[in-house]
N, C-alpha and C positions, 0 to 999 in steps of 0.2 A: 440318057435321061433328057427329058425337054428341057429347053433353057430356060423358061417358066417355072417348071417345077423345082429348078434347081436353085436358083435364087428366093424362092420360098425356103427352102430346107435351110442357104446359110442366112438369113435373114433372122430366121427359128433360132441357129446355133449361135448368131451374133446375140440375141436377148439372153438367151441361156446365160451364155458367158459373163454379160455387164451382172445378172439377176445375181451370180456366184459371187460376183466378187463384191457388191451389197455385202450381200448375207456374210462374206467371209469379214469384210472390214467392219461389220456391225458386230461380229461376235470375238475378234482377234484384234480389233482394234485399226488404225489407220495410221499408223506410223510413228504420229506426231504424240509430244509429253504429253501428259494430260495434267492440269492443276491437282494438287493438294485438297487434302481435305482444308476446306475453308477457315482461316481461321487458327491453322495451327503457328505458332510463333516460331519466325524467321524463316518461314517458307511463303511462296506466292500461296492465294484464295484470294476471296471478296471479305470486303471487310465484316469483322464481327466482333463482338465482346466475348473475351475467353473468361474463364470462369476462374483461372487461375489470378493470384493477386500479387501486388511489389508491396515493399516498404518503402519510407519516404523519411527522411530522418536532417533537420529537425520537421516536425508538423505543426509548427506555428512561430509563426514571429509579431513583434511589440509595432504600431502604426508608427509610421517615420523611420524606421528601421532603413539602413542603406543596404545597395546588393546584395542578397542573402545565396550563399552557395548551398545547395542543396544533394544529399547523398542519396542515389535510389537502387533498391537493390531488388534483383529480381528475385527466381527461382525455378526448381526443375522444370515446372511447368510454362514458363514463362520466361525464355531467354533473349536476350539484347544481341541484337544484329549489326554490324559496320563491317565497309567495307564491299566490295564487288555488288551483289544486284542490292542489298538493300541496307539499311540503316534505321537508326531509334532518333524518336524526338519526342523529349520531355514535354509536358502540357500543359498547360493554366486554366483551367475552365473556372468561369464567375458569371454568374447572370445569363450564362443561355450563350458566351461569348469566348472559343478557345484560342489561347494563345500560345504557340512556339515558344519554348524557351530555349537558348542557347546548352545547347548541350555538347558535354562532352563524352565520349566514349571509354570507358576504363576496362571492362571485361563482360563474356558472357551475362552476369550476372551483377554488374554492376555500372552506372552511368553519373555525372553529376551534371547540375544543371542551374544557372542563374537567375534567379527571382529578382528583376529589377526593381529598382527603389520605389518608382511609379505606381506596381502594382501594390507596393506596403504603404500608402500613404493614406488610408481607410481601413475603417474598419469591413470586410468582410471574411464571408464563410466561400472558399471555394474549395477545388479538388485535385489534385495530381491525377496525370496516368500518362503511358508512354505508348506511341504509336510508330508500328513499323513500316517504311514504306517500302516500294519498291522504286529503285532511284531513274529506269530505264522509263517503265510505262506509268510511273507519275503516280504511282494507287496505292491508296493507306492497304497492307495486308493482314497485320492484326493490329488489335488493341486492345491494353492492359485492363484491369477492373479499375476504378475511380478510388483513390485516396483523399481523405478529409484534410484540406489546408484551414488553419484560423490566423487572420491576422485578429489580433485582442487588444486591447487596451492595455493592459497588462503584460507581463512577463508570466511564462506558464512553466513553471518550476519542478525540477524532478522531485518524485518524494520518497523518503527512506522510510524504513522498517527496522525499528528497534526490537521490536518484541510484541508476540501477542501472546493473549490471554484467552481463555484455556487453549495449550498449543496439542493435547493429546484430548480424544473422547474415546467410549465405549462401541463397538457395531452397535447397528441398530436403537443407537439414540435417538432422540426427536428432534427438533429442531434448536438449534445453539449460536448463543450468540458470543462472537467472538469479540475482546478489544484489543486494538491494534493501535501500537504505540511509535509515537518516530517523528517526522519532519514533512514541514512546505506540502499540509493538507488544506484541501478548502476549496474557495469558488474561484475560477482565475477565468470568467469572460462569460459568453453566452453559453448556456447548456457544457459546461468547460469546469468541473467539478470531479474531487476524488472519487472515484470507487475499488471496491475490492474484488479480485478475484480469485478462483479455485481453480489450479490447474496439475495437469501430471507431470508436466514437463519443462514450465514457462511460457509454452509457445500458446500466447492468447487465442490467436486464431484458430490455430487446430483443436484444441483443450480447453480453455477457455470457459469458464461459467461464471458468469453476473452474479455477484450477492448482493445484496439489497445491504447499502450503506447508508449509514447515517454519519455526518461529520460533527464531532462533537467539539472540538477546537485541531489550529493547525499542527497542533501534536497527538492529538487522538480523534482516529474513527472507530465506530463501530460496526460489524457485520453480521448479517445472520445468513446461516450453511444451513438449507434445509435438508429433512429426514433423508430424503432419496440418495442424498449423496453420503449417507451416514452408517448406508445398511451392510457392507461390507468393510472387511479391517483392507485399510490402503495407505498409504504415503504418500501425500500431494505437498504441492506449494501454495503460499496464500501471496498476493504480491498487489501493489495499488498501483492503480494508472490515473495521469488528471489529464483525462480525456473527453471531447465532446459523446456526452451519454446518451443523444440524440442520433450520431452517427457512427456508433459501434459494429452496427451490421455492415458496416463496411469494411469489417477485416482486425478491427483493433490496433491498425498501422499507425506510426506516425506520431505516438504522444508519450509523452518520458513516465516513464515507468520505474517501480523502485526496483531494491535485490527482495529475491524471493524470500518467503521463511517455510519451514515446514512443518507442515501440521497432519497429527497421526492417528488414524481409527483403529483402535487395537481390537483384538479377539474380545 
């Protein structure tokens, strides 16, 4: 074969080869990890807001207050990282401005963290939430949903439940209003007032439905349960939270709540 010719031919078979091994590393991959879906908690991605939420316990303290320790607790969806590549750091956001708080690590699902005296010495309204970084390449990996902090003027008091009225109805009644009797009801700050809820199981956030409350002193409120939730016989809990009513779509996290009581739709 001419020597022209034949340097053509491996010239052809040299392209061939690079063209195969493209296509082969474009479809089998090129060796190397590939990141996570973005976003998942305690794994590397780019930062993102997970849909998943903590609790934060307590969720308010009185102005002048000294260093407040704080309990936060995760869940399935949402677990605390320490340790080899990454780590959790509790948050303070107020005004467009977040702050680090000293955090410690206690488990998967649990972290505490110190609210300096500094940031209680005003009144405001800010937010918890915990963010994971990666400790090697410096980059927040996930972050929690936002939890409502209040510092108040006041002291924001958990409230009990003695006893409501009427605690049984009929299916398919129309709308009923219930009286709810007990303790340390009322307005305790900005948008920072009792209300009551209907739930299956306690757990606000997943169950959870808003009844339109009236506070009629700090030993009785009132509630109305409308029809819809009236039309099959069931067994719920009724339970009062004095919560900012402004900031419940955030989860219902973070504000003292009472013991449930039960209330029954019969046949």
């Amino acid at each position: 074969m001419p020597r022209v010719k034949c340097l053509l031919v491996t010239k052809r078979l040299s392209l061939l080869a690079v063209l195969s091994l493209i296509v082969w590393e474009s479809a089998c991959g090129d060796g190397r990890p590939r990141q996570p879906t973005p976003g998942t908690p305690g794994t590397p991605g780019t930062p993102g807001t997970l849909s998943a939420n903590i609790s934060v316990s307590p969720g308010s303290a009185t102005v002048g207050s000294p260093d407040l320790t704080l309990t936060i607790a995760g869940s399935k969806a949402f677990t605390f990282a320490q340790g080899g590549v990454h780590y959790s750091t509790v948050v303070w956001a107020q005004g467009g401005i977040d702050t680090g708080l000293q955090t410690t690590f206690v488990s998967s699902l649990q972290l505490t963290a110190t609210v300096p005296a500094a940031l209680l010495a005003n009144l405001v309204s800010a937010t918890i939430h915990v963010e994971i970084w990666d400790r090697i390449e410096g980059t927040r990996v996930a972050t929690s949903s936002e939890v409502p902090f209040q510092v108040t003027s006041t002291a924001n008091p958990t409230p009990s439940i003695s006893s409501i009225s009427p605690s049984t109805v009929a299916a398919g009644s129309s709308d009923v209003t219930i009286t709810i009797n007990g303790s340390n009801f009322g307005h305790y700050g900005h948008f920072i007032w009792s209300t009551a809820f209907w739930t299956t199981n306690g757990n606000l956030h997943d169950t959870g439905t808003w009844l339109q409350t009236t506070i009629v002193s700090s030993s009785q409120v009132t509630a109305v349960i409308p029809a819809k939730l009236l039309q099959n016989p069931t067994s719920v809990q009724i339970l009062v939270m004095n919560g900012d009513v402004m900031g419940m779509s955030d989860g219902y996290f973070g504000y003292p709540s009472s013991n449930s009581v039960t209330f029954t739709v019969t046949p």
